[in-house]
C-alpha positions in Angstrom: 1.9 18.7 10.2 2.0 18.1 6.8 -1.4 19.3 4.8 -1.8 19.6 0.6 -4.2 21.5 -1.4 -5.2 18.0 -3.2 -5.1 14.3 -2.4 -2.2 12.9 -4.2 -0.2 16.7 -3.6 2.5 14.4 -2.3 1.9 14.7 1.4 2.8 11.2 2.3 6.1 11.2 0.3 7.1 14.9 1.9 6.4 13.3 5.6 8.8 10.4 4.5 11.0 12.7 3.6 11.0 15.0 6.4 11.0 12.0 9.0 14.3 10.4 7.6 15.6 14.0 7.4 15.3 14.3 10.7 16.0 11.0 12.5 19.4 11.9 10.1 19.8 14.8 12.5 19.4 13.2 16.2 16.2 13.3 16.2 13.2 10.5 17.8 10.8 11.4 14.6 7.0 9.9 15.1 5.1 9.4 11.8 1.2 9.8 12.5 -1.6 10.3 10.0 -5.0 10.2 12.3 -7.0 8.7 9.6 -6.1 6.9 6.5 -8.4 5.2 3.7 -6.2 2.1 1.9 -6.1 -1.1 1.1 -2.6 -1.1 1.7 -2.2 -2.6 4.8 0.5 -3.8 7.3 0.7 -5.5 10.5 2.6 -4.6 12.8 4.7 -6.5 15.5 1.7 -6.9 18.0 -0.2 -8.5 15.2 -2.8 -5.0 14.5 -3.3 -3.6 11.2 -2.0 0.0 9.9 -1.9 1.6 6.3 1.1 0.9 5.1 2.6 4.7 4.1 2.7 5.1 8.0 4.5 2.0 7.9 6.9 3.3 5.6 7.3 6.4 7.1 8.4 4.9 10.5 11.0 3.0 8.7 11.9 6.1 7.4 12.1 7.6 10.9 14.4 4.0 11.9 11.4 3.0 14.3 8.9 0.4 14.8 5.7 0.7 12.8 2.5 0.4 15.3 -0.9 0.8 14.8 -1.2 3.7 17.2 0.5 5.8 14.0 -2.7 5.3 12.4 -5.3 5.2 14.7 -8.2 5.1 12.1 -7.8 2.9 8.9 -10.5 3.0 6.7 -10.6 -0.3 4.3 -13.0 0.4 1.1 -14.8 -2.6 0.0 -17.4 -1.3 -3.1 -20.1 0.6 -3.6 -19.9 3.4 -1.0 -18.6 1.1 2.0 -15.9 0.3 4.5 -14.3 -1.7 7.1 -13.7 0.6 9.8 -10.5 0.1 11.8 -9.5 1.2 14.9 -5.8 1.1 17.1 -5.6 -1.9 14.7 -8.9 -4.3 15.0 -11.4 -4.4 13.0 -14.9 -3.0 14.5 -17.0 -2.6 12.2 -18.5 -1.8 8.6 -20.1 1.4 7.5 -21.6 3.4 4.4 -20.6 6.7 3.8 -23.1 8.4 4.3 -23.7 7.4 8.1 -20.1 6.9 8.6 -19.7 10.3 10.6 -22.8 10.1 12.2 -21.8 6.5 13.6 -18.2 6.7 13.9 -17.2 10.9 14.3 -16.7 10.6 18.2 -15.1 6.8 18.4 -12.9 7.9 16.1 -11.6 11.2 17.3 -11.3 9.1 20.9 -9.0 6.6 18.8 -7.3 9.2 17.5 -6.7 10.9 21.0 -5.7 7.3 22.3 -3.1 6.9 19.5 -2.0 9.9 19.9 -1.3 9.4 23.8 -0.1 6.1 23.3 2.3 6.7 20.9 3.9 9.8 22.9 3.9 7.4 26.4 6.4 5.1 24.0 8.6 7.7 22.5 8.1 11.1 25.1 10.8 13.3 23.6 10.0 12.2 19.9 8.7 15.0 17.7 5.3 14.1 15.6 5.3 14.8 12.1 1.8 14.1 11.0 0.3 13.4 7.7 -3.2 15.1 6.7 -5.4 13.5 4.5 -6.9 14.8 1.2 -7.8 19.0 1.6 -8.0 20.1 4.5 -10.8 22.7 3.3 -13.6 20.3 1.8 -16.4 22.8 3.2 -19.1 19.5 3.1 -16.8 17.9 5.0 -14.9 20.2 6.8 -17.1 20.7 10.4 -16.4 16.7 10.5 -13.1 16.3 9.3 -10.7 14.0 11.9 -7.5 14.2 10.2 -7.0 17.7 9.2 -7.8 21.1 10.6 -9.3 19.7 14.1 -6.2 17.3 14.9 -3.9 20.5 14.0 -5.3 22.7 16.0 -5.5 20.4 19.1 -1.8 19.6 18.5 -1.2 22.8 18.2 0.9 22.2 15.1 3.5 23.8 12.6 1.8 23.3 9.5 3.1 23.3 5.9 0.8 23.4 3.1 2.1 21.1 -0.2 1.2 21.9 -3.6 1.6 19.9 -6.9 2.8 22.2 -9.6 2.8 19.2 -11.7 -1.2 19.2 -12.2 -1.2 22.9 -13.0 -3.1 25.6 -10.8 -0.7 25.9 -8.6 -1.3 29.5 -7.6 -5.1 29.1 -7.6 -4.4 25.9 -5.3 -2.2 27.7 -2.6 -4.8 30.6 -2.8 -7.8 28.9 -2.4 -6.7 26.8 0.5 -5.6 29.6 2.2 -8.7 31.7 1.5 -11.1 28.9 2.8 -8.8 29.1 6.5 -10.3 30.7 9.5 -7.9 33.4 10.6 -6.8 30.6 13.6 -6.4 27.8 11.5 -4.3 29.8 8.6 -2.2 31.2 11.5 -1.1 27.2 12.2 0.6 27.6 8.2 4.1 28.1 8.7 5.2 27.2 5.2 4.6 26.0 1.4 6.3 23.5 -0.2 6.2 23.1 -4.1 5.9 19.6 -5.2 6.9 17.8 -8.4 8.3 20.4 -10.2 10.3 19.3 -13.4 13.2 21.5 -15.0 15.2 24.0 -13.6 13.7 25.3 -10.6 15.0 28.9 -10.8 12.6 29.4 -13.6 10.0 29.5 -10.6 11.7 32.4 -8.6 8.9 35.0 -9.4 6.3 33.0 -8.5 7.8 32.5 -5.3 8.6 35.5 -4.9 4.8 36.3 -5.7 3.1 33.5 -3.4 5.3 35.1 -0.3 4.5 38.5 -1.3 0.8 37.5 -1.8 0.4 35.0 1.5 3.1 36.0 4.2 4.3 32.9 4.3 7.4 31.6 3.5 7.6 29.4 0.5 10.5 26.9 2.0 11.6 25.1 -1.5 10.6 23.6 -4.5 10.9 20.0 -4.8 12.1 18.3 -8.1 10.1 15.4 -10.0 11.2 12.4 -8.7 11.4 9.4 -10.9 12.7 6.8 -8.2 10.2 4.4 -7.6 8.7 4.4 -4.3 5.9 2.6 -2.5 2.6 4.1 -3.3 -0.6 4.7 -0.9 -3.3 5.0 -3.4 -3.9 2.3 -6.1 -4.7 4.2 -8.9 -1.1 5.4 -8.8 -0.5 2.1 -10.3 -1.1 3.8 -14.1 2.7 5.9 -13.4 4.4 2.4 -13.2 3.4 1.6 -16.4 7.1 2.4 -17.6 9.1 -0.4 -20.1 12.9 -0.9 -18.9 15.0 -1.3 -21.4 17.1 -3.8 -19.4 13.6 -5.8 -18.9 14.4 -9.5 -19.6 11.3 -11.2 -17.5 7.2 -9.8 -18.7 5.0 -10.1 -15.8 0.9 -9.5 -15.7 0.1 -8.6 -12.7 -4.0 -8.6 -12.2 -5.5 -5.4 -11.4 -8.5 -6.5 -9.4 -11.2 -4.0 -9.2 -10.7 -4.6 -5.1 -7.3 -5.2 -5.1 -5.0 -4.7 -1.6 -1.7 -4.7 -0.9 -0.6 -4.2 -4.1 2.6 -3.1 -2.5 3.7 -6.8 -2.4 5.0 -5.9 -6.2 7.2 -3.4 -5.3 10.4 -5.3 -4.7 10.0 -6.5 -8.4 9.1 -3.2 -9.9 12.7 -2.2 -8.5 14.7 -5.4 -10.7 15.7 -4.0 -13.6 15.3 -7.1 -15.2 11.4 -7.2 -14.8 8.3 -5.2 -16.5 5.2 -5.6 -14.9 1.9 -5.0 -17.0 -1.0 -4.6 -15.1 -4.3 -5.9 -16.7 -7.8 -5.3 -16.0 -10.7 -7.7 -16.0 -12.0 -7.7 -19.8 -8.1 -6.7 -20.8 -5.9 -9.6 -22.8 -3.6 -11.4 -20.7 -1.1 -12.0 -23.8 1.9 -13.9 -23.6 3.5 -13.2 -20.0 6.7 -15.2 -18.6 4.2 -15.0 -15.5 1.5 -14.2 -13.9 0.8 -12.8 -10.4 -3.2 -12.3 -8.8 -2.6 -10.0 -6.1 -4.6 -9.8 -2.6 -8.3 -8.6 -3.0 -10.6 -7.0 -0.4 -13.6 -8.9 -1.9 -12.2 -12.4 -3.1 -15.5 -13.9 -4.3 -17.0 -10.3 -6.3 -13.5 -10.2 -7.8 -13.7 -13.8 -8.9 -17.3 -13.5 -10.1 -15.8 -10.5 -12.2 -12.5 -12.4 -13.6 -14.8 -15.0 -14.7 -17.6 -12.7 -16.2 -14.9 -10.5 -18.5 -13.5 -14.0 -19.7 -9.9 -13.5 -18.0 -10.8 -15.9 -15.7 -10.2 -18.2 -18.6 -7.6 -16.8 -19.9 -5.6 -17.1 -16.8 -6.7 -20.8 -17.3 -5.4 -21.7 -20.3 -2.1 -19.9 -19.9 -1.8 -22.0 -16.7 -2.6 -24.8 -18.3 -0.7 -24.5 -20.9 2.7 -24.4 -19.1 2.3 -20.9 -17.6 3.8 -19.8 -14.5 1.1 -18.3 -12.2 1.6 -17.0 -8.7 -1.5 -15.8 -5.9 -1.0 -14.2 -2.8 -3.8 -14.1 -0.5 -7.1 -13.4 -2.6 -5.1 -14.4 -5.3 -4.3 -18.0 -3.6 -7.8 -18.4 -3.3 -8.8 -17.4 -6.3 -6.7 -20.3 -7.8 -8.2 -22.6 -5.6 -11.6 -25.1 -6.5 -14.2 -23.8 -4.2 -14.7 -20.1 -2.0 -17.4 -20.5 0.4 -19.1 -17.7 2.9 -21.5 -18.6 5.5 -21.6 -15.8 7.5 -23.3 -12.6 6.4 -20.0 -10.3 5.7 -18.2 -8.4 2.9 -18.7 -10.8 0.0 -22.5 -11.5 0.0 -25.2 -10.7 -2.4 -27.8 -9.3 -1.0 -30.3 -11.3 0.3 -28.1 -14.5 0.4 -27.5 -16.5 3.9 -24.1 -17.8 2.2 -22.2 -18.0 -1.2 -20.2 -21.0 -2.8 -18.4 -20.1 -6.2 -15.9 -22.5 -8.1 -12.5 -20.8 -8.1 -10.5 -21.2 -11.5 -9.2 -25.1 -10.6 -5.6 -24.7 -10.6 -4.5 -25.5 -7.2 -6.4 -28.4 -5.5 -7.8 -25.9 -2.4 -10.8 -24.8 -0.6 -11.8 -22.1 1.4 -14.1 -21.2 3.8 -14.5 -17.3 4.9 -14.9 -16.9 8.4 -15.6 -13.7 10.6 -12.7 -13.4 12.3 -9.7 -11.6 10.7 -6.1 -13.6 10.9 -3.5 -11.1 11.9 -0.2 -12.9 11.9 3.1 -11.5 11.7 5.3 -14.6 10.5 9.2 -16.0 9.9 9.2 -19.6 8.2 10.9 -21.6 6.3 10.0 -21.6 2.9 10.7 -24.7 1.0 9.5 -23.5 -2.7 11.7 -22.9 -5.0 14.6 -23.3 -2.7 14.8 -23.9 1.1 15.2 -20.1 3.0 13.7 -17.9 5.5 11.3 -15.9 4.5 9.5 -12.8 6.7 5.9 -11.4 6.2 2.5 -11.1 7.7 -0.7 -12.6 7.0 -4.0 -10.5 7.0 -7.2 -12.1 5.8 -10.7 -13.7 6.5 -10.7 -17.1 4.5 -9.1 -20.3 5.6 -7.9 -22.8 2.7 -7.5 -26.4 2.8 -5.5 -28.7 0.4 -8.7 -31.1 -0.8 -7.7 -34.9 -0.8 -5.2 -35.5 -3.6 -2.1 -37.1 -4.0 0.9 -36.5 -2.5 3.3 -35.9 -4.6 1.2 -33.8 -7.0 0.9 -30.4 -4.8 3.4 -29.6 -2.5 3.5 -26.8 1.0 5.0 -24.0 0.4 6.5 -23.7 3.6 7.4 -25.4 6.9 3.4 -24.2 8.1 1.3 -26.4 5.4 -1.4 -23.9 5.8 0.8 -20.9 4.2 0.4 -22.1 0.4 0.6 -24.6 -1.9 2.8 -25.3 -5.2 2.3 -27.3 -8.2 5.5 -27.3 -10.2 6.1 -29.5 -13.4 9.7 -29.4 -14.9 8.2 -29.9 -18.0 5.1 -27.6 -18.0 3.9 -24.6 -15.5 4.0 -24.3 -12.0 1.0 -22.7 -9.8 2.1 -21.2 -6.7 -0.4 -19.6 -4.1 1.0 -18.4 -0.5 -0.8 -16.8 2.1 2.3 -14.0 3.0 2.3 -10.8 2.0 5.8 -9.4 1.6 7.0 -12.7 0.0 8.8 -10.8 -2.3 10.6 -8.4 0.1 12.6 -11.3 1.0 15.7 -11.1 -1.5 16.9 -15.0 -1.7 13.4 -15.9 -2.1 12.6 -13.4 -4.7 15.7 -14.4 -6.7 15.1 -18.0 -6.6 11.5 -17.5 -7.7 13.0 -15.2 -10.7 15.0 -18.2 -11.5 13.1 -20.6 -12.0 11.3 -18.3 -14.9 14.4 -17.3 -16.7 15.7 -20.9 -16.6 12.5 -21.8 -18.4 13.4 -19.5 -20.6 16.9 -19.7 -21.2 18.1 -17.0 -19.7 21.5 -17.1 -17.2 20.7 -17.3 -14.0 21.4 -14.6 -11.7 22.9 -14.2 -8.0 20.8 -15.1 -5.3 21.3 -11.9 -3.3 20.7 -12.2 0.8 20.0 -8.1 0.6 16.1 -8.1 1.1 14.2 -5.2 -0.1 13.5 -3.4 2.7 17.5 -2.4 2.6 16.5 -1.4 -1.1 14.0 0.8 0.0 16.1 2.3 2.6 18.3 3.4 0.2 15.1 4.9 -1.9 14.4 7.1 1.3 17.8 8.3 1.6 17.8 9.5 -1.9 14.4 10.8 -1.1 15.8 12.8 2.1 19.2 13.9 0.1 16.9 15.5 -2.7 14.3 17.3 0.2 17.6 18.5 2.4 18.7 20.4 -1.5 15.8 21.4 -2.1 13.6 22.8 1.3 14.8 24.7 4.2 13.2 23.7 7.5 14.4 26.4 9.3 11.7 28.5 9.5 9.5 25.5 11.3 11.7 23.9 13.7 
């Protein structure tokens, strides 16, 4: 088990690590993180939902992601509330402050049945679990899921990660330690030091100090790493805010206040031809090749904001005035002419039976929110910009309709006419919106889409590559295993 004095210590990247490291060496490696907060999502292949590190991480380990690797996803959605999510389906909403009153023992049952489940698939696979946060929040400690509890009924070999990077790194390791009961600190096996830049010898005596101080062994000290790799938490969106020289293509992306599955970007944050911006409601949109609205867990509050800090408009005008504008999901609707919610769910105002808003008017589209979820895990045929297969998943609440309008003015995006809708004008803008997540994932797709902007802007065009990303971000976790097998000795733990 993998626990870190902070959140953000780099537990999630050290588990990815650790499980292709492993599967590397014969090994049936089973990601699990009992409870996970995101809005980065993925469904798996029996159409539940799971955060999407675990889904990364069981790629990593060269097996199928399943909801049972993350038994309890929490979803925020503003002001102090969530959607709670268990073995994948949604079953309920809850504030904070009752959450662990109301959900403490359905969860820890999830987390058993996960746990059982998951073992009854692979029985001589070896767990590798993800902690959440500190494990030694005293408020929270006595009703922590995902930590202390689930170690000790595991009975695991736990290493304790610490970022050097944020300074404190001594006072980290000790506190943690200090604030262990003697059976818990017994389960610590090892320390790993994260993120550490330079030449790592120049850390020997504080080693050398830690063991000395501790008893246990501090198993290696992991370099900074500057490859790009898919993050868990959104405000780790500010350390992608580097230029590429190489950059040919500016893209805005929109940084919703309740934006999800911002991991859709990541296969252009890794072309070297691309530099993504993201901007806040209230920032200046500027003068992007294009811009992309992301999904959002509350579509109409993050509409109602968009319009309020006047980049509503802006987005408007650029469109309109031969921009190139892409939604996905929230972002689809956002584009669309109406958003309408009847039933009393995540969007309303207080007080309100339902909720009808004008979207910004740039695709011909309505939708109505309804209470049940779609979960769809899907393989079409695009037919925008260019005919290909594409692979995602769908995951949201609101159904959109193409409003009565000509023909050949707005066309599918795919085979399924429910999936999206284009507007695309040689000689002005085009307005895309799609209902699949991981549209960008698919390289030929991706490439096409790239296309069209640099055509626009007379730019060569460039190979339409059959590659899709998730053979990119192999390669990203191999580099990330190589650096962890240099760096940290496992030895000691297995």
């Amino acid at each position: 088990m993998i626990l870190g004095t902070s959140s953000g210590s780099g537990k999630s990247l050290m588990a990815t690590a650790i499980c292709r490291f492993l599967q590397s060496h014969g090994e049936t490696v089973l990601p699990f993180k009992g409870q996970n907060m995101s809005n980065n999502a993925w469904v798996d292949k029996n159409n539940c939902e799971m955060a999407y590190s675990q889904a990364v991480q069981a790629w990593a380990a060269k097996i199928d992601p399943l909801c049972c690797m993350n038994p309890i996803l929490l979803k925020p959605k503003g002001d102090s509330i969530s959607e709670v999510i268990h073995l994948g389906k949604s079953v309920g909403v809850t504030k904070a402050r009752e959450y662990y009153e109301d959900w403490f023992a359905p969860g820890w049952k999830a987390i058993q049945k996960g746990l059982k489940e998951l073992k009854s698939i692979h029985p001589q696979g070896r767990l590798i679990v993800e902690g959440a946060g500190s494990p030694v929040e005293i408020n929270l400690k006595h009703r922590d899921l995902t930590n202390l509890r689930l170690a000790q009924y595991i009975n695991a070999n736990c290493l304790l990660v610490a970022d050097i990077e944020r300074g404190g790194v001594f006072a980290q390791l000790i506190g943690t330690l200090a604030l262990l009961s003697s059976s818990e600190r017994k389960l610590i096996k090892g320390i790993i030091i994260n993120r550490f830049r330079g030449d790592s010898s120049l850390f020997d005596t504080g080693r050398e100090w830690i063991e000395k101080e501790t008893g246990i062994p501090v198993l290696g000290v992991m370099p900074w790493l500057n490859e790009l790799f898919p993050k868990e938490d959104s405000l780790d969106l500010i350390e992608r805010a580097k230029k590429k020289k190489s950059a040919e293509i500016n893209i805005v992306a929109i940084r919703l206040s309740s934006i999800s599955n911002f991991s859709d970007l990541d296969p252009l944050e890794a072309e070297s031809t691309i530099n993504i911006q993201w901007v806040l409601p209230g920032g200046l949109l500027g003068k992007p090749d294009a811009v992309i609205i992301p999904g959002s867990k509350e579509t109409l509050k993050d509409l109602q904001e968009l319009k309020a800090s006047g980049l509503g408009d802006q987005i408007k005008d650029y469109a309109m005035s031969g921009g190139n504008v892409l939604g996905i999901c929230g972002g689809l609707q956002i584009l669309g002419e109406s958003l309408e919610e009847t039933y009393c769910g995540e969007n309303l105002q207080a007080g309100k039976s339902s909720l009808k808003l004008e979207g910004l008017n740039l695709l011909p589209i309505k939708t109505i929110f309804k209470p049940k979820k779609s979960l769809i895990n899907r393989e079409v045929l695009a037919l925008w910009p260019a005919k290909c297969q594409v692979e995602g998943f769908e995951i949201h609440h609101g159904i959109s309709h193409l409003n009565n309008v000509k023909s050949n003015e707005t066309k599918p995006f795919a085979e399924d006419p429910l999936l999206g809708w284009v507007i695309s004008d040689p000689e002005s803008g085009i307005i895309c919106g799609t209902y699949l997540h991981g549209v960008f994932e698919n390289g030929e797709w991706r490439r096409h889409w790239m296309n069209e902007i640099r055509q626009r802007k007379g730019l060569p065009l460039l190979g339409i590559r059959e590659v899709n990303y998730r053979h990119e971000r192999d390669e990203i976790i191999n580099r990330l295993a190589d650096s962890f097998a240099k760096n940290i000795d496992l030895s000691p733990v297995l």
